[in-house]
Structure formats: structure tokens, C-alpha cells
C-alpha positions in Angstrom: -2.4 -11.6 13.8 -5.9 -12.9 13.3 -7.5 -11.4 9.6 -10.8 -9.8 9.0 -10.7 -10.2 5.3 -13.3 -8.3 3.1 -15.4 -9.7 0.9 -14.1 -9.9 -3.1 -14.5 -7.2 -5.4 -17.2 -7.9 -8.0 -19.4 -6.0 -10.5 -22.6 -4.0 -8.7 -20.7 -3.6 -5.5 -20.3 -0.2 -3.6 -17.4 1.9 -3.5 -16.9 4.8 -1.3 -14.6 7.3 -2.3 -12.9 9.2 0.5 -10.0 11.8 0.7 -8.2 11.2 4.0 -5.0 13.6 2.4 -4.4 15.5 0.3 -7.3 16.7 -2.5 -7.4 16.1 -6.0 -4.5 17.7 -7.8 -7.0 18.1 -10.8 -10.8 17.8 -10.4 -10.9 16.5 -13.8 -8.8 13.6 -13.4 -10.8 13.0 -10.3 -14.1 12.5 -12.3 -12.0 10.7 -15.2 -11.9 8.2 -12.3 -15.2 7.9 -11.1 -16.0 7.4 -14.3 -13.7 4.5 -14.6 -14.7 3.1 -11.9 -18.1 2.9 -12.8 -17.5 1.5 -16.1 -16.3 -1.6 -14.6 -19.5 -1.8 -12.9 -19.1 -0.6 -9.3 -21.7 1.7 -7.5 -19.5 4.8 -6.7 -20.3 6.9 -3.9 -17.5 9.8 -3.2 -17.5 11.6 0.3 -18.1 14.7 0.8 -14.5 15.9 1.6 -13.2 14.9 -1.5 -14.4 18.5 -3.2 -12.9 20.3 -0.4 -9.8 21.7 -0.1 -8.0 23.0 3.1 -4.4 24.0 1.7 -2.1 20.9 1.4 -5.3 19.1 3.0 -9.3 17.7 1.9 -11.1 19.5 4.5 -10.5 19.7 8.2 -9.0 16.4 9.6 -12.8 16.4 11.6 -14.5 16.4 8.0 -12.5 14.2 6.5 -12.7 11.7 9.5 -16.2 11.9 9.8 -16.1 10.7 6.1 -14.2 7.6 7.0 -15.9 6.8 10.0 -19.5 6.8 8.1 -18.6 4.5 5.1 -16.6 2.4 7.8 -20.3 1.8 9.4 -22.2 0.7 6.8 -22.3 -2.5 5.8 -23.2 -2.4 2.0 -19.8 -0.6 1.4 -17.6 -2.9 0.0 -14.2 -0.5 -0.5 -13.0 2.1 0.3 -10.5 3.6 -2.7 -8.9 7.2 -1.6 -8.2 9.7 -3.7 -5.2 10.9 -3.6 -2.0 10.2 -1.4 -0.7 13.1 -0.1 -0.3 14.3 3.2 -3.1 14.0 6.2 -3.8 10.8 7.0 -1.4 10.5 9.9 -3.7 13.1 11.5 -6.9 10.8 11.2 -6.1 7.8 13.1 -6.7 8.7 16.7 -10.3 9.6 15.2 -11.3 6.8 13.5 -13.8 4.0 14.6 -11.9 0.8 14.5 -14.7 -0.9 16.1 -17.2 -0.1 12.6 -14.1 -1.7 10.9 -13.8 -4.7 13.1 -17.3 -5.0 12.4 -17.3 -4.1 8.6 -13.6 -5.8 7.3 -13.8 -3.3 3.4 -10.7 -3.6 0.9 -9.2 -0.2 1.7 -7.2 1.2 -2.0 -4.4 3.0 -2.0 -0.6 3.8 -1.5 1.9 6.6 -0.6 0.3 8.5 2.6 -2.7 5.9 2.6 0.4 3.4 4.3 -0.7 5.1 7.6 -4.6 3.6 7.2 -3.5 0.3 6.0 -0.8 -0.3 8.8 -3.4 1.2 10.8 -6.2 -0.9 10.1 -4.2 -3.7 9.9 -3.0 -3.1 14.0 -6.2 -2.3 15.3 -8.6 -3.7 13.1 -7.2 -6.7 11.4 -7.8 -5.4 7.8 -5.3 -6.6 4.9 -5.6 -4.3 2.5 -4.4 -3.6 -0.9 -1.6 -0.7 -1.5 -2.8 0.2 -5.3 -4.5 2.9 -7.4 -5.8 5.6 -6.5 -9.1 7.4 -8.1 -7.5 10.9 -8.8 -4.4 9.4 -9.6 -4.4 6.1 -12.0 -7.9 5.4 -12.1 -8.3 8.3 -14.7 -6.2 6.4 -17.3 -5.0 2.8 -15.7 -3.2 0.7 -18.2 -4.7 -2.8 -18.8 -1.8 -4.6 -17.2 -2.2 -2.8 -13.9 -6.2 -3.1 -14.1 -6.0 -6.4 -14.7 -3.5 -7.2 -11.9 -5.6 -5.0 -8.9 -9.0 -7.2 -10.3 -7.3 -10.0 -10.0 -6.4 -9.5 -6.3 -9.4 -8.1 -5.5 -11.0 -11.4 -6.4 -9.2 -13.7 -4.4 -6.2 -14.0 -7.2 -2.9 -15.1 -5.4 -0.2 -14.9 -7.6 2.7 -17.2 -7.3 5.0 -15.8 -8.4 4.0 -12.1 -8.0 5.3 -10.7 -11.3 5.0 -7.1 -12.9 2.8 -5.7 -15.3 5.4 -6.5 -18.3 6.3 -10.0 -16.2 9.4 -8.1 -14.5 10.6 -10.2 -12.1 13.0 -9.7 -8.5 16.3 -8.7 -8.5 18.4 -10.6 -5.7 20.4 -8.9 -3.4 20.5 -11.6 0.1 19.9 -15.0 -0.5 17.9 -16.8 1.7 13.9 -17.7 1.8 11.1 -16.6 3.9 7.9 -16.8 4.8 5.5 -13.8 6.7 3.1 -11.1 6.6 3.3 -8.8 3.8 3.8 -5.4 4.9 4.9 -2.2 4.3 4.3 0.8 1.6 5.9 4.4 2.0 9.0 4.4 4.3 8.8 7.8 5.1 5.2 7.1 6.3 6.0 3.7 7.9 8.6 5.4 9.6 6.5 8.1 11.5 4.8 5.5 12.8 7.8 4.5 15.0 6.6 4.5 18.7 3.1 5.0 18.3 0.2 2.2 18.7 -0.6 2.1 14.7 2.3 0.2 13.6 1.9 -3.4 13.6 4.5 -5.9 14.7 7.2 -6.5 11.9 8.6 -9.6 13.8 8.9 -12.1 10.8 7.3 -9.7 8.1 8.4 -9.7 5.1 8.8 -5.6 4.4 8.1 -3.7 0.9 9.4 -0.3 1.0 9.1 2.2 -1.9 9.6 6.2 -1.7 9.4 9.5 -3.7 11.3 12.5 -3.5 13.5 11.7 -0.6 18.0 12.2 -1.3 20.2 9.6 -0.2 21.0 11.0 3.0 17.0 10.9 3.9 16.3 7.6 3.5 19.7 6.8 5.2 17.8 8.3 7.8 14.6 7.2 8.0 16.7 3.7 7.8 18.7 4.6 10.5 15.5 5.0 12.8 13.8 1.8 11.4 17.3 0.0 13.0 18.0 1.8 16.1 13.8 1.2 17.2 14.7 -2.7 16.0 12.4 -3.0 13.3 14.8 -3.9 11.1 16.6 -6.8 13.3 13.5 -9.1 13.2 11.9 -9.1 9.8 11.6 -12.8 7.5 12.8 -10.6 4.4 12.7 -7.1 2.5 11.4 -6.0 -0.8 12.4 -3.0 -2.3 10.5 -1.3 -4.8 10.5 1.9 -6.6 12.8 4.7 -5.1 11.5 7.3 -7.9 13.7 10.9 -7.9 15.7 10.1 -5.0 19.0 10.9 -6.8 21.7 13.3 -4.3 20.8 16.8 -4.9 23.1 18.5 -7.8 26.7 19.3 -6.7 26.6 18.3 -3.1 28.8 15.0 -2.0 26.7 12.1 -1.3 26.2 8.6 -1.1 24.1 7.2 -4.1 21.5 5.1 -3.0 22.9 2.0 -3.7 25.4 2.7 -1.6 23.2 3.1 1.3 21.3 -0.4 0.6 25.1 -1.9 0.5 25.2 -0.6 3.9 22.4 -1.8 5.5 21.2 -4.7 4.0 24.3 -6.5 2.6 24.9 -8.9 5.3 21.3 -8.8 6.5 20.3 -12.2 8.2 17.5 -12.3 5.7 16.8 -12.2 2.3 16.6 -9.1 0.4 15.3 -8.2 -3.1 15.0 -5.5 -5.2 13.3 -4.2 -8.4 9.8 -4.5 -7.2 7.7 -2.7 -9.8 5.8 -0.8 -6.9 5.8 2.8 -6.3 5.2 6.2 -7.6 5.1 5.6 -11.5 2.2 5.0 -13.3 2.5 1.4 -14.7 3.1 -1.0 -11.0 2.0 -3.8 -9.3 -0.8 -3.6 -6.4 0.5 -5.1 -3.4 -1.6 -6.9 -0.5 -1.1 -5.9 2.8 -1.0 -8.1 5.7 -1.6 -11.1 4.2 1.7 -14.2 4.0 3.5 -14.5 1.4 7.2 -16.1 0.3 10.1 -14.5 -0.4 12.7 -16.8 -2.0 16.3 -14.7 -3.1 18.9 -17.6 -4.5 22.1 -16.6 -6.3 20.8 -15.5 -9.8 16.8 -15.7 -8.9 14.6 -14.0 -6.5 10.9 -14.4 -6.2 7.9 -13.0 -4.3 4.7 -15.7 -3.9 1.7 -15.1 -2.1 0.2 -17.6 0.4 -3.2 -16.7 0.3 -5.6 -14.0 -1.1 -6.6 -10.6 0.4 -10.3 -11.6 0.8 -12.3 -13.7 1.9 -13.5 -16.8 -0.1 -16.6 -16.0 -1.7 -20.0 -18.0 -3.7 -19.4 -15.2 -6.5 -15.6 -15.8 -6.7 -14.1 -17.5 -9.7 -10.3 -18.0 -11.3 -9.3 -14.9 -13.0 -9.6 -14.9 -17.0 
């Protein structure tokens, strides 16, 4: 697929702030991240729906589009970072202006329900993106490691290897080496996405998966579906990353969850890894979205590179550090 990158990520550049899920758990963590954000330089501007709250939701889905859809057509906004994850932005795509973002490529921020906009953006608009922190969320009190790894991406930083905030490095679980698109995020979200015209092609990707709160027998599921619709068949490679509280419910026989890895990716015609530090825990990695990368897995080793940046090359950009 063809890339509109966005422009890098640099000190006295606009922000928008936008809520296309859930709200803020806590308001005050929600300005502890504003403020964060403009500390490192950035011109904040937060839309409206992020003080709103419509049960599980930030406004109605019309408010909360209409949001989206006015940062996406101006031109002097250089991100857009969401609040929260949640639940909701499923309900947003049919309503938003792809055109504005063909137009206007912005580095869209976040992770867990945001997958939906980035694999969204990425089908119909051509946006990579980056799955990392989120205002209400990490901004409030992001370590250094994690700060310093998002800036870096943000300004055209492609890591090679990709390692974790400590240095963690890839656990192999299939050997073999790859090279494709980087894509993925929430599988639960990826997964609704089955059959509908907002999922992009995973023919050759290379697929990160992380997920919160789902038992064994869940993500056996959502598995299952990601096989039987053929996703699974034609990737270059899979990451795994965080599969945080995902243990089998007390007293009720199940598979653990390595077992269901064993079953589905053991003999996979591609090479797997796992131990990405990417998911829902505070300390993680920001992953790019949509852009190629290489996934090497040998016997003892495993490593994820990227290929190229997340944005575009840029007068202002410079070499990390």
C-alpha cells in the first residue's frame, strides 16, 4: 500500500486531543497529561468531547466524530493523541472523513480500542500510525524510557533492533525471517474488524497482537476466527506482546494460554515471536503501524527491525540524542 506519512513530531507543533472511546477514567490524570504534553513543548488543543461523558462512551458517537473529522481538516494539526482506549471507536468509522485525512496524513497516538482508527486510517487513508500513549492514561506520569522511545519514533527514529524500554529483547517461538508491514494492536479489536472494509490486507504483514482481560478460551476464539476468515494463513510473521490478566478463570478447566499459542502457531509457516514489551502495562514500547519492518526468529535469537520511519523525512529532523 502506498503511505501518506505525517510530518515528524517536533517542539511548537499542534496536538489535538480527541476522545473517540471511552472518557477519562480520572479528569485529573487527564490534565496531568496535557500538562505533560505541553511541557515538552507541543501546542495542545483537546476536543470538546473529551469532558463529556455518555456512560461507557465520550459523548454521542455524532459528537465525538465531529471532533475527529474537524482536527482531520486542518492542516496545522500535527497529531492527533486520544485519550483514553476504551470502547467506541468501532462506531466512528463509517463517519469519518477519510478524504481530510488523505489530504492531511497526522501521526494518530494510541492503542487498545484506538487499533480500529489506526487499521482504519491505514485502509482508507494510507496513514501509518503509532500504537503508544495515551494522554489520560501514560502521559500523566510516562517513565523516561518509554518517552524517550515514542520521541524517538516520532522523529523519524527506526530502530534496528526494536528493543524495550529496559533493552528486553524477542523471545523465539518459529524460526524463520521476514519482511512486511507492521500491523496489528488489540486482537479483540482487530478481530471485529473481520469482514468489514476497515481492515487492511494482512497478506505478508508481519502481525503484533497484545490483549487485556480476555481467558484462554477467548482468545482461542478470537484466534479461531482470525484462521477460518484466512488471516492468519498469509502473514510474513507474528509478534506477540503483552497478554496482561488473561489467566483461566479460578476453578474452571482450561487451557493456559501457552497452550493455545502451541496450538496455533507451532508449526506456522512463519516466524513467530513472543515477549514483545507492548500492551496494557505502564512501562512498553510504541509500535509503528503500517510501516516494514523485519522479523528475524533463529534457534536461540529473535529480533524485530524496522525498515523505515513512521514520517516523513523532514528539514527539522535530526538523529535522536
Amino acid at each position: 500500500m502506498k503511505l501518506r506519512k505525517p510530518a515528524p513530531l517536533f517542539p511548537g507543533d499542534t496536538l489535538a486531543v480527541v476522545a473517540p472511546g471511552s472518557p477519562a477514567s480520572d479528569v485529573a490524570r487527564l490534565r496531568a497529561g496535557l500538562a505533560r504534553l505541553e511541557a515538552l513543548g507541543f501546542r495542545v488543543e483537546v476536543g470538546r468531547a473529551a469532558w463529556k461523558r455518555r456512560g461507557y462512551l465520550a459523548g454521542t458517537d455524532e459528537e465525538r466524530a465531529d471532533d475527529l473529522n474537524a482536527f482531520l481538516r486542518r492542516s496545522d494539526v500535527k497529531a492527533l493523541v486520544c485519550v483514553r482506549g476504551g470502547y467506541g471507536a468501532l462506531r466512528l468509522l463509517p463517519r469519518l472523513d477519510y478524504e481530510a485525512a488523505r489530504r492531511h496524513p497526522k501521526l494518530l497516538v494510541g492503542y487498545s480500542d484506538v487499533t480500529a482508527l489506526h487499521l482504519a486510517f491505514l485502509a482508507k487513508a494510507g496513514w501509518p500510525g503509532l500504537s503508544g500513549p495515551m494522554a489520560a492514561v501514560e502521559w500523566a506520569d510516562l517513565d523516561a524510557a518509554s518517552e524517550r522511545l515514542f520521541l524517538e519514533l516520532a522523529r523519524g527514529a527506526a530502530p534496528s533492533p526494536l528493543l524495550g524500554p529496559s533493552g528486553e529483547t524477542l523471545h523465539p517461538v518459529r524460526p524463520g525471517a521476514a519482511e512486511g508491514p507492521l500491523i496489528g494492536g488489540n486482537l479483540a479489536v482487530l478481530t471485529r474488524l473481520v469482514g468489514a472494509p476497515f481492515l487492511p490486507s494482512l497478506r505478508g504483514a508481519i502481525l503484533f497482537l497484545e490483549e487485556v482481560g480476555e481467558a484462554p478460551y477467548r482468545i482461542d476464539g478470537m484466534l479461531a476466527h482470525l484462521r477460518l476468515s484466512g488471516h492468519l494463513d498469509g502473514l510474513g510473521g507474528l509478534v506477540l506482546g503483552g497478554f496482561t490478566a488473561c489467566e483461566p478463570p479460578p476453578g474452571r478447566p482450561s487451557l493456559s494460554l501457552d497452550a493455545v499459542f502451541h496450538d496455533y502457531f507451532h508449526d506456522a509457516p512463519y516466524p513467530v515471536a513472543r515477549g514483545l514489551v507492548y500492551g496494557h502495562f505502564p512501562v512498553k514500547n510504541t509500535l509503528p503501524v503500517g510501516v516494514r519492518a523485519r522479523l528475524s526468529v533463529e534457534a536461540e535469537t529473535a529480533a524485530l527491525s524496522l525498515l523505515e520511519p513512521v514520517v516523513a523525512p523532514d528539514a527539522r529532523a535530526r538523529p535522536p540524542g
